[in-house]
C-alpha positions in Angstrom: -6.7 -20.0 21.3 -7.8 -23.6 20.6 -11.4 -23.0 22.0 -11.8 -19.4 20.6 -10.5 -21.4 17.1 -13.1 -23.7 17.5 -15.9 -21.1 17.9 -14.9 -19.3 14.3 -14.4 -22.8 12.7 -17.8 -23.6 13.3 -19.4 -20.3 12.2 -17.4 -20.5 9.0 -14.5 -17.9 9.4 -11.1 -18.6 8.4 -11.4 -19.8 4.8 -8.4 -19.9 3.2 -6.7 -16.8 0.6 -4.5 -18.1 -2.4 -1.7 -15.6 -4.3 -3.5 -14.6 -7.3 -2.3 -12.1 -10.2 0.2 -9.8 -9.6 1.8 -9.3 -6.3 2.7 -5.6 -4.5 4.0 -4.7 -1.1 2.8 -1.9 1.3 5.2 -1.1 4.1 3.2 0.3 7.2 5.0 2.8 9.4 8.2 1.5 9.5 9.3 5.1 11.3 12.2 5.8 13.4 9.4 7.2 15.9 8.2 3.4 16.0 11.7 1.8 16.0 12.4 3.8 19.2 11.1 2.5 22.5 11.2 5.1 24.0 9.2 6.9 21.7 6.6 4.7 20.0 8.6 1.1 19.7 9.3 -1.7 21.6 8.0 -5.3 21.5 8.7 -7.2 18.4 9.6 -4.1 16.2 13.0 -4.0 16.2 12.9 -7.6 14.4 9.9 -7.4 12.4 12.0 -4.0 10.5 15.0 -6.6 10.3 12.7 -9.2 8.7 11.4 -6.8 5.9 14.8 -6.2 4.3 15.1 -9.4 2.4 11.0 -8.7 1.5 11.6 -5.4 -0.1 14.9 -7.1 -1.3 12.7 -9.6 -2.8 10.3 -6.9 -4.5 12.9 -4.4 -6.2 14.6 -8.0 -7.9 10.8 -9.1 -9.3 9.4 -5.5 -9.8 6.8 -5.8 -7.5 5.4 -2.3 -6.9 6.3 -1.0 -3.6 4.4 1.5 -1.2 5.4 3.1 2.2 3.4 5.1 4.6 4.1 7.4 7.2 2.2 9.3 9.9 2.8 13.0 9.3 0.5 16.1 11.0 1.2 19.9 9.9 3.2 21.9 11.1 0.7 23.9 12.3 -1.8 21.1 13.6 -4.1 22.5 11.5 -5.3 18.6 10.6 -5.5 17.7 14.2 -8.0 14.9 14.4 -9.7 12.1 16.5 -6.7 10.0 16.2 -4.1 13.0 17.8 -6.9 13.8 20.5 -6.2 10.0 21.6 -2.7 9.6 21.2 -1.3 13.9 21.5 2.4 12.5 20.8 2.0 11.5 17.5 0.8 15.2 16.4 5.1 15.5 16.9 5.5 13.7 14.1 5.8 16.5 11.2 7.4 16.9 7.8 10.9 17.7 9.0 10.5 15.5 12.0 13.7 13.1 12.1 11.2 10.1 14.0 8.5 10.6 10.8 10.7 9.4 8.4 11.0 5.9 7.3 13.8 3.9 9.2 17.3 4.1 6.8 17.5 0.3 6.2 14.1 0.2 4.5 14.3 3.6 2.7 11.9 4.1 -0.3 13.7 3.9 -3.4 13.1 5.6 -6.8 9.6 4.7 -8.1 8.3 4.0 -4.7 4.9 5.4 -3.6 5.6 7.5 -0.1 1.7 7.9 1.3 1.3 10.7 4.2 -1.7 10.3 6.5 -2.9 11.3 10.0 -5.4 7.8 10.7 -4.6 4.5 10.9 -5.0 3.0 7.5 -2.5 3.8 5.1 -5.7 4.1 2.5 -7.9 6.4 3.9 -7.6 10.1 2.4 -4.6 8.4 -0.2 -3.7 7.5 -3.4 -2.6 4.1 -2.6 -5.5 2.3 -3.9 -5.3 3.6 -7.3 -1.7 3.3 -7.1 -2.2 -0.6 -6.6 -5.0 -0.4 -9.3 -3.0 1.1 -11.8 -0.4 -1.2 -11.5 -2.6 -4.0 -11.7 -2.1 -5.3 -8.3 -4.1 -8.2 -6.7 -2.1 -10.0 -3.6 -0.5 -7.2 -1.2 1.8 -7.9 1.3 2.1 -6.4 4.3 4.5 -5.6 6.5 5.0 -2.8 9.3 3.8 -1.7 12.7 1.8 -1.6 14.8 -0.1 -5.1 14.3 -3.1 -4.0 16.6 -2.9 -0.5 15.0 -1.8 0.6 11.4 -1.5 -2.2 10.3 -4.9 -3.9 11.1 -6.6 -0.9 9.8 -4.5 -0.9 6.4 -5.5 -4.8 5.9 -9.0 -4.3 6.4 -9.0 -1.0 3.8 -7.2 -3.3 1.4 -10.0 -6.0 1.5 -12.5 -3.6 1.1 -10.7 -2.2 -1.8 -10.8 -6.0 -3.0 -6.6 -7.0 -3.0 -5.7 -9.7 -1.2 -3.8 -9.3 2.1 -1.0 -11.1 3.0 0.1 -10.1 6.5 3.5 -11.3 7.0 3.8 -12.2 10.4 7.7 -12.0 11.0 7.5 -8.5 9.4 4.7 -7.0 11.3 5.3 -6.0 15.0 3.2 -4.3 18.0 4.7 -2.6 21.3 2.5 -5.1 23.5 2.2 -8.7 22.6 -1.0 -9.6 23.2 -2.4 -7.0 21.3 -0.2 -8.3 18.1 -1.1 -12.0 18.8 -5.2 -10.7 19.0 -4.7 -8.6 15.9 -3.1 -11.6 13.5 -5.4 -14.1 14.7 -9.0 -11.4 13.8 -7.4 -10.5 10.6 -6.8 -14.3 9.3 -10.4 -15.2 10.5 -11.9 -12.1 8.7 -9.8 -10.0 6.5 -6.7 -11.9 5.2 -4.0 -14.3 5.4 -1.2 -14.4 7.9 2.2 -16.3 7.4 5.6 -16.0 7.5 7.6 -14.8 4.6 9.2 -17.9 4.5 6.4 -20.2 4.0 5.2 -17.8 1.1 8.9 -16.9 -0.9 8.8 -20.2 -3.3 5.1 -18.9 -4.5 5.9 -15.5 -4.9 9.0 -15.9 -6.5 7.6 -18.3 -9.2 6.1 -15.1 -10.7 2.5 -13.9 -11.1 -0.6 -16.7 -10.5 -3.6 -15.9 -12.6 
């Protein structure tokens, strides 16, 4: 990656994201569907859904405003789109479907936003923007899965909404690595920042950054 580096150094990609204002957290697809390999897992998303407990932890102590998504198609198929033409197995995942819901560990709590959608982006055809609005959000974290999929299209919705993304890279997974590693190096050239948790907890915690 040093060479490709290089290249978007040079044109001026890359500059940096700071925490600013008040901080919320979006969970992407964290579904049993995608903690099962043999459905939609695999790769690093066993781990990354391990990773995000102390995150959400972390938001319900502060009060950060927390939002989930899921991918759910009717019952009927009557919203069968673009997105279920190119991948048929997700149209499985309906309402009632045991591998639509969000994996037990991470389960929304009260006062949680639970977002619905049949695309990518857990923005498109949602509330979730003027959730984040309304609660005054500016710096979103992100965690969930896939890197190269969901989540990439959720970070570039919330930059064109104008928060900040904050793609935490030990709480985001992919099925295929190289995807995930492609994915987390585009985004923090053009649409956000990518670190691990870690290296971001002592900001975060020291409470809002106007």
């Amino acid at each position: 990656m040093a060479a490709e580096q290089d290249v978007y150094s040079r044109q001026g990609f890359g500059s940096r994201l700071e925490v600013k204002g008040r901080v919320g957290l979006l969970i992407v697809d964290f579904v049993n569907g995608f903690a099962d390999p043999a459905a939609f897992g695999g790769g690093n998303i066993a781990a990354a859904i391990a990773n995000t407990r102390q995150v959400l932890a972390d938001a319900r102590k502060h009060g950060w405003p927390v939002a989930h998504s899921r991918i759910v198609f009717a019952d009927d198929d009557a919203d069968l789109n673009i997105f279920g033409l190119k991948v048929p197995p997700l149209t499985a995942l309906k309402q009632a479907d045991a591998a639509s819901a969000i994996v037990d560990e991470l389960a929304p709590a009260k006062g949680e936003l639970v977002v619905s959608k049949t695309v990518p982006s857990a923005f498109f055809g949602t509330n979730l923007s003027a959730w984040l609005a309304q609660r005054a959000v500016q710096t979103l974290l992100i965690a969930g899965a896939t890197t190269s999929g969901c989540v990439r299209a959720s970070v570039v919705d919330a930059m064109s909404f104008g928060f900040r993304p904050f793609v935490l890279e030990d709480c985001v997974g992919d099925r295929a690595q190289a995807p995930h590693d492609a994915s987390l190096f585009d985004i923090q050239q053009k649409y956000g920042e990518v670190l691990a948790y870690s290296a971001l907890q002592t900001q975060l915690l020291a409470g809002p950054v106007d």
